[in-house]
Each structure stands twice: as C-alpha cells, then as structure tokens.
C-alpha positions, 0 to 999 in steps of 0.5 A: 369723774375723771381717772386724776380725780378718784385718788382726791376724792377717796382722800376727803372721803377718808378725811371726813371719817378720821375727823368723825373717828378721831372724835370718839377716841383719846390718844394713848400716852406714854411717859406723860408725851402723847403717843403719835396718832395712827395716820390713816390714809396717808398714801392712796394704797395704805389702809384707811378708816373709810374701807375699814368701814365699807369692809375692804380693809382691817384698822390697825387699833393697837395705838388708840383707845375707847371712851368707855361712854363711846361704847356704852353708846354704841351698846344702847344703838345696837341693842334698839335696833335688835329689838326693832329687829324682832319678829312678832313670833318672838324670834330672830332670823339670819337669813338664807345662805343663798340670800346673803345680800338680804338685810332686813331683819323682817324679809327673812325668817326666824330661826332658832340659832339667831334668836338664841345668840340675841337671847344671850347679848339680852342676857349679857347687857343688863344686870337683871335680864329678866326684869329690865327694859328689854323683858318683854322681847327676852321672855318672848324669845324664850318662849319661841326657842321652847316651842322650838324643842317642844315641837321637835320629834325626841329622834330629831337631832336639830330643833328647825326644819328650816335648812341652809340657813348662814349659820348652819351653812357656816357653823354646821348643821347642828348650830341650832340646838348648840346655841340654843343650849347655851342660852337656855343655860346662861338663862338659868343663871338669870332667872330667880327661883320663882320665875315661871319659866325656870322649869320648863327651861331646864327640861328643855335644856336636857332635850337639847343636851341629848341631841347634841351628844347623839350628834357627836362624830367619831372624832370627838367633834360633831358631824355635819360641821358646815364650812369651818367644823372647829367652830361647830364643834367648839361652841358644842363643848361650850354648850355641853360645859355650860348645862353640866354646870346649870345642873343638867346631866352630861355625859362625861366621855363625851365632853372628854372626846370633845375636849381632846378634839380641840386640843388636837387642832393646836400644837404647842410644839411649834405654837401653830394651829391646824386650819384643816377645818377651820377652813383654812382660817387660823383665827378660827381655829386658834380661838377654838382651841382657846375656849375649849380648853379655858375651864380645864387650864383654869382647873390647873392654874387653881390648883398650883395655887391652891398648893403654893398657899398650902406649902406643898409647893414653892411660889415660883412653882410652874404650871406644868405637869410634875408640879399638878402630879405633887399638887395631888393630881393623879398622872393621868390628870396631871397630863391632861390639865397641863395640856389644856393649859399650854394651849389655852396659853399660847392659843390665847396669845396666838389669836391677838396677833394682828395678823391672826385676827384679821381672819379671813382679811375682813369681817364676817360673822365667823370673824365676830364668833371667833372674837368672842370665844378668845376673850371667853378663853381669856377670861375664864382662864384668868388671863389679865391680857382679856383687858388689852384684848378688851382695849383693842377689839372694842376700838376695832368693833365701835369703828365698824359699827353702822349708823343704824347701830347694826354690824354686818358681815362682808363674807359668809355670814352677813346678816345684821342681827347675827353680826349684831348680837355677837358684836353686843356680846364682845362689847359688854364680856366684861359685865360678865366676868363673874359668871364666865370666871365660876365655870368648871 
C-alpha cells in the first residue's frame, strides 16, 4: 500500500462504520428541524468512529441518541457472552496484570473480584435474579464467592491467595473482599426469605465487613490502594454503606473517616479535584468524590424538604448549612450533610464534562468503574441530570461494545469479563433505580 493510499483507505474504513453506527442511532431534534448530524472522520486528523472502536480515540455522543431496542440488544449480546465466559467452578476471571493481552475468558483463572461485579451485572439485568434465566450461573457464582471467605483464615484481610491480578494491581490489594461485600449485600436485597443461601450469605457478608474495616488506613481510605487508591477506597464506602443497610453491623467511625476522605479529594472552593491519588486521572477521582457523598447529599436535600413541607422553611430555602441547623439538624450535622451535598453537586456535574470523562484519553476498566459510580451518585442523590448522563454514556458504550458482545479495555485493566460486566452494569442502572435510591 502506498504512503498517498492510507489516508483513502482509513476513510472507506470509517465510511463503512458511521453508515453501520448511523443505523442504531436517531438524530436529536430540536424545535421540530433535525439537529446536524455529527460527521465523523471529516478530516484525515479528526476523530472517527473506526478509532473510537479500535480504542485510539473518544466520540463526541452529545448530538446522538440510543434506541432503547439497540441497548436492550446490546444487553442480551453481553450478558450471553459473560455466561460463556463462566468457568466450571462457577467463578470469573480477569487475568494477571503482567498478561494484559490475554483475552480469553478461560486462559485465566478465577478470582473473586471478577465474579462479584458479573455477579452483581446478573443481579441488575433481571427482575428476579434468582429465579431467571440466567439462575443457575448466579447461584453458581454465589457459591464460589462463599467458599472464598469460607476458605480464608479469620486473620487474613483478602479472601484470595491469588496476587497481581488487574484489579488488584489497578484497584488495590484489597478489591476482592470490597466487591465482594457489595455483592453479597445487593444479594440480599434479591433473594426471598426462603432462599436457601440467604443465611450463609449474610454471615459472609459480616466476615467481609470485618476485613475490610481492619484494612482501613489512617487517613480514613484503605491501605495498599493499587495504581489509583481513590477507587479502592470509594468502592470500600460503598461496600461498607451497602451492608449496614442489609442489616450487617458496621462500624459507624469507620464509615465516618471513609467519607471525610472522600470529600478531602474534592474542593468545592475552586470546583477542582486532587488527582494525587487518582492517579493523576480526574475522572477518577471526581466520580469518587461523587459516590462517596451521594447518601449523606441525599440525607440533606431529604431533609430541606421535609421542612419546607412542614412549614418550618420557606419553598425557595436553599440546601446549605443554616437551613439543615433550622430543619432540626445539630451544627455538627448540619456541616457535615451540607459538605457531602456541595461536592456530590459539583463533583457530579464535574465528572460529565467531556473533557472529564475521556479519562485517561481512552477506555479502560478504571474508565467504565468510574462511569458507573457517576450515575450511582447521580441517582442516588436524586439528581434528574442521571437521564442526560444516562443518554450520552449509553450511546458512547453500544458504539464501542465488540461484535462478540464483549467490551474491553486499551489501558490497565483490559480484560473482557471485567469490562463487560461494568459496561452491563452502566447499561441497565436505570432497571435499578429503586434499590439505589432506598440507600441511606
């Protein structure tokens, strides 16, 4: 192929796939006249659909949006290549982080992180988990993460004796048992009174809660926290928020420091983030921020108005510190439910920015994580913008999503079943709106 021929081909190339891409999309209109469609490739150095899908480039999605049948499709593709993903002993592996290239599902082994977030994409996606299609392969998964903590000396802080696995070399040591607990809780919420597992699920859940608390650093986020420490320590309060509302006992102080620590990654002064361990990522550490503060912003904004309906504040009352102090709350209260609520608020709006959300300039699995805890936050925190959040992220992720049905990363975490499931999770967040929204 000669040098004067390259710029040719690359353009059918990106031809080929707009025309493919522009099938599964309907233009946005405004005032009755349809908005001008986005025009991929228009110059050799511009963006283009075809290295979006190679990982080379990010897409603009902000003037297109998804068929809801196109991501309904894209769903059952990714959740039947996850369940020939499975292994026989029930579990799902990432991979080894010095085998990044490896991308079959069954050349790696299993490790309990993997199979906790496909656990909880299985959980997401149907509306009776446990009695759907796919029950065999969740309870199956169920059963590989109890004999995980079963098997695990009480001293151990992890529930693996497998190391350098993606996860733990991007989301720290301790991403097994984090994960892990946040499964077994969302469980929990899934299963009927008389299921069989519910017990043992529950003591498990409480093994995993003590070693993640005895693993909580100084600081009020968790030791050993990989590549980008934030995430570690966001999805720990998450795990840790999520068993005190199944009924399991957490330690009020530490889920105290944890949340302080979150908010110290975000300063609403100046509407910045401090990457220093978010790997230097905002994104990371943006929709950490986020999700660590969307119960208590919650907490807040539930109770300016429940005072505005009882009188005791007018309807135009803001969300801010005075106000929570005349709504009832103590002044040490007050400050601390209006902190979480400025930067859930502004972290939230922070993490949609185009810029923000390219992440580290292409996807990985430490991209699709921080995703997914943004329209966590944003629902949770009963922020309406989750739906335009909603619009533009599930465009960007049916674009990318391989003809197998799988996703992958380009950067760190690479491994298809992780990607995957994360991506299924993101995709299907507004089948979970009611459970996200009882947290507190």
């Amino acid at each position: 192929m000669t040098q004067q021929s390259k710029p040719m081909v690359l353009l059918l190339l990106c031809t080929v796939v707009v025309c493919i891409a522009l099938v599964a999309f309907v233009p946005r209109y405004e005032n009755n006249k349809p908005i001008k469609p986005v025009v991929a490739c228009a110059t050799p150095e511009k963006a283009c659909v075809f290295l979006t899908l190679t990982g080379l480039a990010p897409f603009d999605t902000s003037q297109v949006m998804v068929n809801s049948k196109l991501i309904d499709a894209s769903l059952r593709s990714g959740l039947s290549w996850l369940m020939q993903a499975q292994q026989q002993n029930g579990g799902w592996g990432a991979g080894t982080h010095a085998r990044q290239n490896e991308f079959d599902p069954h050349a790696v082994e299993a490790d309990p992180a993997t199979t906790a977030l496909v656990g909880m994409a299985l959980l997401r996606t149907d509306e009776k988990p446990f009695d759907g299609s796919h029950a065999a392969q969740l309870k199956k998964a169920v059963t590989f993460l109890l004999n995980a903590v079963d098997n695990t000396p009480a001293q151990m802080v992890n529930i693996t004796t497998l190391t350098n696995t993606q996860p733990q070399t991007k989301l720290g040591k301790n991403i097994d048992v984090i994960l892990t607990a946040q499964f077994f809780s969302n469980a929990l919420h899934y299963m009927g009174k008389n299921n069989s597992l519910k017990d043992q699920v529950s003591n498990a859940l409480q093994k995993c809660v003590g070693k993640i608390q005895q693993a909580q650093d100084n600081d009020g986020g968790w030791k050993d926290g990989g590549w980008a420490p934030v995430l570690q320590s966001a999805l720990a309060n998450n795990a840790l928020e999520g068993a005190r509302d199944m009924g399991a006992k957490v330690d009020d102080k530490v889920l105290d420091r944890s949340r302080s620590y979150q908010k110290q990654n975000y300063d609403v002064k100046t509407n910045s983030a401090v990457t220093g361990k978010a790997a230097g990522v905002m994104l990371y550490s943006v929709s950490s921020s986020a999700r660590a503060s969307a119960q208590e912003s919650r907490v807040a904004k539930e109770t300016i108005d429940k005072a505005k309906k009882e009188g005791t504040l007018d309807q135009q009352a803001e969300v801010n510190e005075t106000n929570l102090e005349k709504a009832g709350l103590s002044k040490t209260e007050a400050q601390k439910y209006a902190t979480a609520y400025k930067i859930r608020g502004a972290a939230a709006s922070k993490a949609q920015e185009n810029n923000v959300m390219t992440g580290f300039g292409n996807n990985g699995g430490e991209e699709f994580l921080s995703y997914l805890m943004t329209g966590e936050s944003l629902i949770i925190g009963d922020n309406n913008d989750w739906k335009s959040w909603y619009e533009k992220m599930s465009g960007r992720l049916v674009q990318i999503q391989n003809g197998d049905g799988s996703w992958n990363g380009h950067h760190c975490i690479t491994s298809p079943v992780f990607c995957t499931a994360t991506c299924l999770l993101i995709l299907s967040i507004d089948k979970d709106i009611e459970f996200l929204i009882k947290t507190k």
